[in-house]
C-alpha positions as CSV (number, residue, x, y, z in Angstrom):
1,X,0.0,0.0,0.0
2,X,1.2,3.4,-0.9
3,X,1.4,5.8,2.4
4,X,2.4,8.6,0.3
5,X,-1.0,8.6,-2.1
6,X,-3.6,10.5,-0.1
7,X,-6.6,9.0,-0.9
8,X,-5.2,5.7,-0.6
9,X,-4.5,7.2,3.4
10,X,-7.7,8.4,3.4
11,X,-9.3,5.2,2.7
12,X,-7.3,3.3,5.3
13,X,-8.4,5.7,7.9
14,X,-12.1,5.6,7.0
15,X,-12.6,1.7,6.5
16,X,-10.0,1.4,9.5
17,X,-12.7,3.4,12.0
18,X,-15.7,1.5,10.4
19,X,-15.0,-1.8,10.4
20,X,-11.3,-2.6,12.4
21,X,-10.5,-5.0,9.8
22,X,-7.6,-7.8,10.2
23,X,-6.8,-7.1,7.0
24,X,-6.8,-4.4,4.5
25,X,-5.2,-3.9,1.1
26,X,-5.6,-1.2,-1.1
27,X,-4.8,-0.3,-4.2
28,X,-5.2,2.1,-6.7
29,X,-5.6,1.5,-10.1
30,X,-5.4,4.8,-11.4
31,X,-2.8,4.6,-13.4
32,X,-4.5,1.5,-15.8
33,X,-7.5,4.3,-16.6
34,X,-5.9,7.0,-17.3
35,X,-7.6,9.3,-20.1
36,X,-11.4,7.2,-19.0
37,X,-13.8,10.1,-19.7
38,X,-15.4,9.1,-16.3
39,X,-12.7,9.5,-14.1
40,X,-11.7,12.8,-15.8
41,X,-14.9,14.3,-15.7
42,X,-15.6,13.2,-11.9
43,X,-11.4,13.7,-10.8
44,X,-12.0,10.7,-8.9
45,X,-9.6,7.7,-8.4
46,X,-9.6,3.8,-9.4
47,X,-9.3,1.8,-6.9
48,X,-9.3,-2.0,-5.5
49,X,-9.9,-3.2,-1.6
50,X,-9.6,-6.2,-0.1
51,X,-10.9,-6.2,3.5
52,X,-11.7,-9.0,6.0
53,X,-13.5,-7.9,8.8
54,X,-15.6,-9.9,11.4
55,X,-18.3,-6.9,10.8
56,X,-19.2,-9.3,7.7
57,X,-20.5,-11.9,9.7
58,X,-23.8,-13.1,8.8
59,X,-23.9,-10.2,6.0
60,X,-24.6,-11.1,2.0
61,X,-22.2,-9.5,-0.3
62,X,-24.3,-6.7,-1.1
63,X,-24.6,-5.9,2.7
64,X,-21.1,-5.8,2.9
65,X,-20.6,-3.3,-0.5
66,X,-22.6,-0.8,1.5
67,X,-21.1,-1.5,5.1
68,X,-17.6,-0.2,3.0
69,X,-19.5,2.4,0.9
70,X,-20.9,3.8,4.2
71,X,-17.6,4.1,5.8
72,X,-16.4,6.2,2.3
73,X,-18.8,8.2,2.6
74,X,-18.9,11.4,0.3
75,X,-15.2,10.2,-0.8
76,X,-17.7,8.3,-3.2
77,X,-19.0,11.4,-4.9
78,X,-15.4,13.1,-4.7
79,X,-12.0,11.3,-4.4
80,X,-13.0,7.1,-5.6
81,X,-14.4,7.1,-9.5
82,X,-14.4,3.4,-9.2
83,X,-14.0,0.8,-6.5
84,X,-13.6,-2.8,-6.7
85,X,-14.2,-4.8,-3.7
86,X,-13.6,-8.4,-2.0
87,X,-14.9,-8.4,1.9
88,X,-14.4,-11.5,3.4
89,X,-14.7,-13.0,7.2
90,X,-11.9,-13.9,8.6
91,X,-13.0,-17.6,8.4
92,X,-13.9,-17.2,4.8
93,X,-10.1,-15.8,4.0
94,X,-8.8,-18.9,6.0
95,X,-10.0,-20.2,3.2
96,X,-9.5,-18.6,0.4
């Protein structure tokens, strides 16, 4: 993960608080979109997480989507163009 990229920081911090994950990745993708009319238009970022968090538990995959797109927040609208996600319990990436 890049400490220096600030949204990427931002991101930690905000699924950090919301869900205390075990594990987080992030990534940003950015740089594999560059000139997508989308992201120019909006100045928003491409990014990928991978989070396993015992907030999951018991919740479908859609559930999960919104628990992380809760904790982002208006970064939605402003900093993140396009997220892609993975959310796992930590028994399902025990298994994976």
């Amino acid at each position: 993960m890049n400490q220096e990229n600030p949204r990427v920081k931002m991101i930690e911090q905000r699924l950090n608080n919301a869900l205390q994950p075990s594990k987080l990745r992030i990534q940003d993708d950015s740089a594999q979109h560059a000139g997508h009319a989308g992201a120019i238009m909006s100045g928003g970022g491409h990014f990928s997480v991978e989070v396993v968090s015992a907030a999951f538990e018991g919740k479908s995959a859609v559930a999960r989507h919104k628990l992380i797109y809760a904790a982002l927040g208006d970064a939605m609208q402003t900093d993140i163009h396009a997220l892609s996600i993975k959310a796992f319990t930590p028994q399902e990436a025990k298994i994976s």
